[in-house]
N, C-alpha and C positions, 0 to 999 in steps of 0.2 A: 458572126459565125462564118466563119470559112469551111465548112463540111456537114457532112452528116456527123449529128454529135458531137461536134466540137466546140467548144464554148471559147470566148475571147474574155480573159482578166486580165484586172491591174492591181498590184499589192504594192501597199507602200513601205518602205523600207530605213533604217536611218542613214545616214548619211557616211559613205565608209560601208555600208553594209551591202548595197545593189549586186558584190559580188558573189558573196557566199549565197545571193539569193537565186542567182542567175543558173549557177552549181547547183544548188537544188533543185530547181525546176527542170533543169535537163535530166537531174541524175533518179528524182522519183517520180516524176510525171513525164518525162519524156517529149516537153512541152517544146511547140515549133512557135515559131515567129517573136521571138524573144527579142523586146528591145526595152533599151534601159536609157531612161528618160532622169537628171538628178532628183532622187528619193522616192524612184517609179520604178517598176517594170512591170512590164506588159508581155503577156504569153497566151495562146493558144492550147489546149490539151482536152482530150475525150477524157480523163479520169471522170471519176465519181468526184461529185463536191464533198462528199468525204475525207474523201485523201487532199482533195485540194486544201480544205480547211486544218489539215494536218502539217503544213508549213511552219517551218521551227522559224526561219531568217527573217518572216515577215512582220510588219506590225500593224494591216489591216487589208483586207480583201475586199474589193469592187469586181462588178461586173461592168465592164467597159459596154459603155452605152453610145460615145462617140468620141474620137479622135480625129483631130483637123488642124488645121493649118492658124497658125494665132491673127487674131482680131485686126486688119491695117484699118488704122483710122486716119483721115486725111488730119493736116494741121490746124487749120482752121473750120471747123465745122461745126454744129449745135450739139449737145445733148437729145434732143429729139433723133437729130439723126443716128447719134451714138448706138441709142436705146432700137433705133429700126435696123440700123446694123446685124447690133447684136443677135434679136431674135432671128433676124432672119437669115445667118450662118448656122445660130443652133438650135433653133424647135423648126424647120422645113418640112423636113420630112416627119410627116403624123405617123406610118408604117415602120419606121422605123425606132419611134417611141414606145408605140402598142409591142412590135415584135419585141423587144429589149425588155417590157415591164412581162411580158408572159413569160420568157424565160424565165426570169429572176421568180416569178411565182411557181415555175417546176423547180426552179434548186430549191426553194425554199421548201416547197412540200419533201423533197430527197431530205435537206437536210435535218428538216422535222422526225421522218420515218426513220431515219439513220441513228437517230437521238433517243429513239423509244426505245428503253431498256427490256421492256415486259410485250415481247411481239404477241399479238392475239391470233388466235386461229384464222386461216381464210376462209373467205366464203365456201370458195370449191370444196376447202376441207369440211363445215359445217353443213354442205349439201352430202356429200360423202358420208357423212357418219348418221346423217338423217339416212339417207338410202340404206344402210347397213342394218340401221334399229328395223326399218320399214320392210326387208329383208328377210329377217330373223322373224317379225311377226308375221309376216306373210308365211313363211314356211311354220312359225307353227299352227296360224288357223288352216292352212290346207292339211297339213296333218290331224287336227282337230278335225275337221269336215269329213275327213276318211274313215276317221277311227268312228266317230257321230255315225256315220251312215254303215258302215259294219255294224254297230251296233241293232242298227233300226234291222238290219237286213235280216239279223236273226233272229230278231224277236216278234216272230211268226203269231199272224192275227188270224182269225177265221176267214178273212177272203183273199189271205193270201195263196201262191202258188203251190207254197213247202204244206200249207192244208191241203192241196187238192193231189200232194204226191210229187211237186217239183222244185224239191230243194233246190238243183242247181240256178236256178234263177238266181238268188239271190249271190251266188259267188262269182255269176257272169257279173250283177251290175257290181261287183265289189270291184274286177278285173279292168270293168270299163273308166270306174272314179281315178283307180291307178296311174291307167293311161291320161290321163286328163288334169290330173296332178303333175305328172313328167314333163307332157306338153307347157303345163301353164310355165313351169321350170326354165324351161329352153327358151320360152319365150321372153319370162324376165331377163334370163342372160342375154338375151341379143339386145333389148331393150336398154340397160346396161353398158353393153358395149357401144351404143350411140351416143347415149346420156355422155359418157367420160370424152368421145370424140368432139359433142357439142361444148362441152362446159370448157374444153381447152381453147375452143374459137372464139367462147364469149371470152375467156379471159382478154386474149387477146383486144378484141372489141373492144374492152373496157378500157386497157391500157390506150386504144387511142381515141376513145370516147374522152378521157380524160383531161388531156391536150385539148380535144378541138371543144368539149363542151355540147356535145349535138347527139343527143339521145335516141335518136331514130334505126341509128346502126345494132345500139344496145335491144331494142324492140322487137328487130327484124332477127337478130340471131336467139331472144328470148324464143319467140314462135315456131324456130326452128327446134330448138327443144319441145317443146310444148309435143310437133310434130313425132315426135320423135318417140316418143314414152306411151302413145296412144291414148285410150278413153278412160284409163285404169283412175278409177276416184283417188285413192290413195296417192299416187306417182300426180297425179295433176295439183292438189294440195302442196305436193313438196315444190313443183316448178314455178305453183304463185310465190310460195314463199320466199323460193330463191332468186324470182325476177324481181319482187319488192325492196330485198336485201341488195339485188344489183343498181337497181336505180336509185335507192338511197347513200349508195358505196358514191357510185357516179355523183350525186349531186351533191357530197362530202367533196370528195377529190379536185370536184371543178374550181381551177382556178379563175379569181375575182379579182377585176382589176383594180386599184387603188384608187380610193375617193377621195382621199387627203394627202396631203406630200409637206415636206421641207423642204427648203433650197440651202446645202450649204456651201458656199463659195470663199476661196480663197484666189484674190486679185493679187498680181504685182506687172509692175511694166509700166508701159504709157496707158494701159486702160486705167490704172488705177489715178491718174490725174484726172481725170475726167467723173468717176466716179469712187466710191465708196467699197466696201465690201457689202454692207447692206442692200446698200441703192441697187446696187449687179443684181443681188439677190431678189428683190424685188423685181425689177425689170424680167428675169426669167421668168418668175411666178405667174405676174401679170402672162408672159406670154404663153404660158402652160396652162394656164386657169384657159382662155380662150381657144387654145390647139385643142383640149383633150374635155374639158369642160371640170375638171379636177377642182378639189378645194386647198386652199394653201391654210397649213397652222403650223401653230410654232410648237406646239404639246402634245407627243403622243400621235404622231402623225404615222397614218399606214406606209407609206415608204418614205424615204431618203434619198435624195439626189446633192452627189457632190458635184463640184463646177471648180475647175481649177484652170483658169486662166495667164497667161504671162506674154512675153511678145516672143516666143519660141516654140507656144501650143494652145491648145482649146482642148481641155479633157475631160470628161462627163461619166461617173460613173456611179452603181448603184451600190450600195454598201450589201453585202450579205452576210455579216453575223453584228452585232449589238453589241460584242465587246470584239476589242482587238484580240488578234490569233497571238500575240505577244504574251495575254494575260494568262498564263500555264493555270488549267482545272488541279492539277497535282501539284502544287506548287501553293502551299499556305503562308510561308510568311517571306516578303520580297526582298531580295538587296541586290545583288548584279544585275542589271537588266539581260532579265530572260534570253534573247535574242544573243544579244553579248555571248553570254554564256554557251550556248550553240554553237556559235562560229571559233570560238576556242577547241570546243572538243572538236571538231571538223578537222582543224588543221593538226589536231594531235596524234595524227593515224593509228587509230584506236583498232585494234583485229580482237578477232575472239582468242580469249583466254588473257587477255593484255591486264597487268598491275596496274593502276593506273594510281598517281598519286597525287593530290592538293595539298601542298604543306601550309597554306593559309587560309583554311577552307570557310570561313566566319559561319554564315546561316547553309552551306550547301547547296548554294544554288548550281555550280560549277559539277558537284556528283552527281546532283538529282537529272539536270541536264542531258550528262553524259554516261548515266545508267539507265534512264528511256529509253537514249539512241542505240545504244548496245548493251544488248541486253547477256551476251554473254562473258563480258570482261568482270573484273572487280574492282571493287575501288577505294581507298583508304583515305579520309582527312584529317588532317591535324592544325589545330589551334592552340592555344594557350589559355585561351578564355573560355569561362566554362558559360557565360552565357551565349557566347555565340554558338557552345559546343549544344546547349542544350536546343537552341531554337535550330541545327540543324538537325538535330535526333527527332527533332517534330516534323522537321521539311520531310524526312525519311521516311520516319514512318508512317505520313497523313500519303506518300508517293509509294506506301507499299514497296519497297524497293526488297522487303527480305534483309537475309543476311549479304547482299551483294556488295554493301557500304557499309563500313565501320569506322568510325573516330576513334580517336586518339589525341589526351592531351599533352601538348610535348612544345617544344621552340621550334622555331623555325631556323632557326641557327643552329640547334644541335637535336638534328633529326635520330631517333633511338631505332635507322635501322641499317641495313650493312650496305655496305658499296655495291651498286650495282644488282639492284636487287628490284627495282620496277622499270617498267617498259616506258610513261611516258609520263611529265609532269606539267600539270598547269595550273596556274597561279594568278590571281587576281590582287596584285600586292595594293593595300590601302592608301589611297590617296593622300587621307587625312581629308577628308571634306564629308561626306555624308556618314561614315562611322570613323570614330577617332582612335588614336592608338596610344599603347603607352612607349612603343619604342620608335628611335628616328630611324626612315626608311633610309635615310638618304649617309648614314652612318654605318648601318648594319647591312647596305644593298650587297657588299661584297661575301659580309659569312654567310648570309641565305643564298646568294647563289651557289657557293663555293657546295654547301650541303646542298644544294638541288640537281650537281653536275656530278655529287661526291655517289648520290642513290641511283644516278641512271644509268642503265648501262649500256655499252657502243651499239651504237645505230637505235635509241630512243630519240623521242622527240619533247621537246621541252616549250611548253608555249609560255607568254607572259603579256600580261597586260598590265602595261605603267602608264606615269601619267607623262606628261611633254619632259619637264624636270627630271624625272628618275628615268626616263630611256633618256637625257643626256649622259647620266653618272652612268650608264650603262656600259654606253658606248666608249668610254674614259678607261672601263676595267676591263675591257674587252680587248683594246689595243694592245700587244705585247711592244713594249719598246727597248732597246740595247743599253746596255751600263754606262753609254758615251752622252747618249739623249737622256735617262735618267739623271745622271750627275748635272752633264748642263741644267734641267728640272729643277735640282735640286737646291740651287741657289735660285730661283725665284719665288719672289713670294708668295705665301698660300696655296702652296706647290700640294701638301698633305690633304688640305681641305676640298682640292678639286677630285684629287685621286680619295673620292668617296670615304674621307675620315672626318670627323668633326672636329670644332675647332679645341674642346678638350681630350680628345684622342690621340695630338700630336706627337707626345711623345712614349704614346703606346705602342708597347711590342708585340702582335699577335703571335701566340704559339703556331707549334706546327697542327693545322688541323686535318682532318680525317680525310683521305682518300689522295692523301701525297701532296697537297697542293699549300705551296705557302701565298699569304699576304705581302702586302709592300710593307716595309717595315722603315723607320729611320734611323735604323743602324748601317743596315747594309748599303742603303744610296741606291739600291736595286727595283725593277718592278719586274714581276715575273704575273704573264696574264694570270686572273684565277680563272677563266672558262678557257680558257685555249684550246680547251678537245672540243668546243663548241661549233660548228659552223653555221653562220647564219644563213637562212633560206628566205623567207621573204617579214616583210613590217606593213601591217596596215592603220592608216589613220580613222578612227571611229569617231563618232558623238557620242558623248556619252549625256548629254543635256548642256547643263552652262559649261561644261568643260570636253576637249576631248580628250583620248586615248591612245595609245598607239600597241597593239598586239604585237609582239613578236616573237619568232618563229628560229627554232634551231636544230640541227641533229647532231647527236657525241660522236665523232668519230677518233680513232684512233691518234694518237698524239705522236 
């Protein structure tokens, strides 16, 4: 922690991704000290771990517990020594353990309370509405009491006054209960006015009674109350019951330090010659078991500690949610990876009131995505398969999205809507690896583009995610080249099939298609670009698991 309230994390990212993650954290938390480490970054920020856990680009959150300089081990040396090394660069400092596992036990209580959909009354409030019933009863036994002794006053006995000739007596003592009733009045309300002064100081108390765990402050400002309200039976009942209620808040709230842990480490470098990923793992436990007096299990363990070692760093950090922040709560059934999907609508420059279009939209993960992040745009997909259309009508509607997303079944080749008619398109075109297709991408990449350039109109933006293969035919159709360098082309061979046709298409003629723009054809001997109003802006390479990706990014501008 480098301030008051600012907390130090590290979220991990995929590889390709560290950017858009870095652009996040500046642009919604406002975060300082950002550095980006491969499949890491690390930032500083006072947000609530609310918002913090509301990171789209990330795929797991840590509380950085320690950052240092990577492990030098001499050449020749023992494993004993290895093993004293190690502990003794990274369990040192015991304060520094303790401070780090308290923190993560106040996010976690924030992230707890943050999570609780059905908020219950506060105490202050349940003392409050006790005083008010207490209140109301009060004021009607003293009115009872008044109206009781009126009655007595005038129901004249034999030794009384109004028998001896002096009525008035008994209208003085009625005059005198009056007074005495008003008083007792003024006097709850000052009483009152203390009470709300005190129970704002305990609050406070409580809130740092919480933290430090030391009940004695909560005590001292109960008494103050107590002071406060005077000998009134009633009002003393309500301050036991509200200092009960406060000390049992407080010994709820107190956070407990972790009696069991796991170690999870990932080795690579020259430490890993030497040992194991296990053996590391053990080695720290062992050394944490005696720093802190902790238990080490492998099942169920009250906290988490990761260890990520290499010969470029030493990084420790505590995990604070149990699933990855990748695994979208609104999001029922998966296929882009989440994350993925994020950093597409990012680059899409999405404003309110924006068309936004997925002409390949399979299960929705791409709309649902980027109708969270803007909530004021619309958004339209379209597939051809109606299962995929269906398990995106469920993505929809289990994400609430409303009427803001509609499908449509149609091709991707012959979109059924008019030129230049949505503001931005993206598209996750299928690999062919994890869902299969019935048509060749690498055949038809030219009419889906052509239809993807023919709906946007000047100054949209167009993103695309291909795989290595199909961002080459991309770049093939993208080149505009002279009838001097086509002709030469056109005597070498397999000249059709690079220029994204397959090899039974060669002697196919594509018609004139919509939005002005023709095909290469092998009549003419010609290529005329089909995105030529395109201009490219930036391409990034992603992971997408065994394979990567490459997004790319373009704006229409005028031809």
């Amino acid at each position: 922690m480098s301030g008051p309230g600012i907390v130090r994390y590290y979220c991990t990212a995929g590889n390709g991704m560290e950017s858009f993650l870095i652009d996040e954290l500046k642009r919604k938390l406002a975060a300082e000290d950002v550095c980006r480490i491969p499949g890491k970054v690390l930032f500083s920020t006072s947000a609530r771990i609310s918002r913090v856990c509301d990171l789209k680009a990330a795929e797991r959150l840590f509380l950085l517990l320690k950052q240092d300089s990577p492990l030098r081990i001499p050449t020749y040396t023992s494993p004993a020594k290895v093993s004293s090394v190690m502990q003794s660069k990274l369990l040192s400092d015991k304060n520094e353990w303790t401070s780090a596992v308290m923190t993560w036990s106040r996010l976690q209580g924030e992230l707890t309370h943050s999570r609780t959909t059905v908020q219950t009354p506060g105490t202050a409030m349940g003392v409050r509405r006790k005083r008010d019933e207490a209140r109301a009863c009060r004021a009607k036994t003293n009115t009872s009491t008044v109206e009781q002794r009126e009655e007595d006053s005038w129901n004249i006995s034999p030794w009384s006054d109004e028998h001896n000739g002096s009525p008035k007596m008994g209208k003085k003592r009625k005059r005198d209960d009056d007074g005495d009733g008003e008083r007792n009045h003024a006097d709850l309300r000052s009483s009152f006015g203390k009470i709300d002064k005190n129970l704002e100081s305990i609050k406070n108390v409580k809130d740092e009674t919480n933290l430090s765990g030391n009940t004695a402050d909560c005590d001292k400002a109960m008494s103050g109350l107590q002071d406060s309200v005077g000998h009134s039976s009633w009002m003393e009942d309500m301050v036991k019951d509200f200092a009960e209620e406060m000390k049992a808040s407080v010994e709820k709230d107190k956070p407990e330090l972790p009696v069991s842990f796991r170690i999870s480490c990932k080795c690579t470098g020259s430490l890993s010659r030497w040992f194991s990923t296990q053996e590391v793992s053990k080695v720290i436990g062992a050394g944490l078991n005696r720093l802190l007096g902790w238990k080490a299990v492998l099942k169920n363990p009250q906290l988490e500690v990761n260890v990520s070692l290499s010969d470029d760093y030493c990084l420790l950090g505590i995990p604070l949610t149990r699933l990855p922040l990748a695994n979208r709560s609104y999001i029922k059934i998966t296929g882009l990876r989440s994350t993925v999907a994020w950093a597409m609508t990012t680059l899409a420059q999405i404003q309110p009131g924006s068309c936004v279009l997925d002409p390949m939209c399979g299960v929705g993960t791409i709309l649902v995505e980027a109708a969270q992040e803007h909530k004021a745009a619309s958004f339209l997909g379209v597939d051809i398969d109606d299962g995929q259309l269906q398990k995106a009508r469920e993505n929809i509607g289990f994400a609430d999205l409303g009427t803001r997303v509609h499908l449509l079944k149609a091709s991707s080749t012959v979109l059924p809507l008019p030129s230049a008619s949505v503001d931005a398109v993206i598209c996750d075109l299928p690999f062919g690896r994890k869902f299969g297709t019935k048509m060749s991408m690498a055949a038809n990449l030219p009419l889906i583009l052509t239809e993807m350039e023919r709906v946007l109109h000047t100054g949209g933006t167009l993103v695309l995610l291909l795989s290595p293969q199909l961002s080459g035919l991309l770049k093939k159709c993208l080149v505009e080249k002279s009838p001097a360098e086509a002709s030469s082309q056109e005597e070498m061979p397999q000249t059709r099939k690079h220029n994204c046709s397959s090899p039974g298409q060669e002697n196919q003629t594509v018609p004139f298609q919509p939005g002005g723009k023709y095909l290469p054809t092998q009549e003419t001997g010609q290529e005329h670009s089909v995105l030529s109003s395109l201009k490219h802006q930036a391409t990034f390479r992603i992971s997408l698991g065994a394979i990567d990706g490459l997004i790319h990014q373009y704006i229409k501008v005028e031809v």
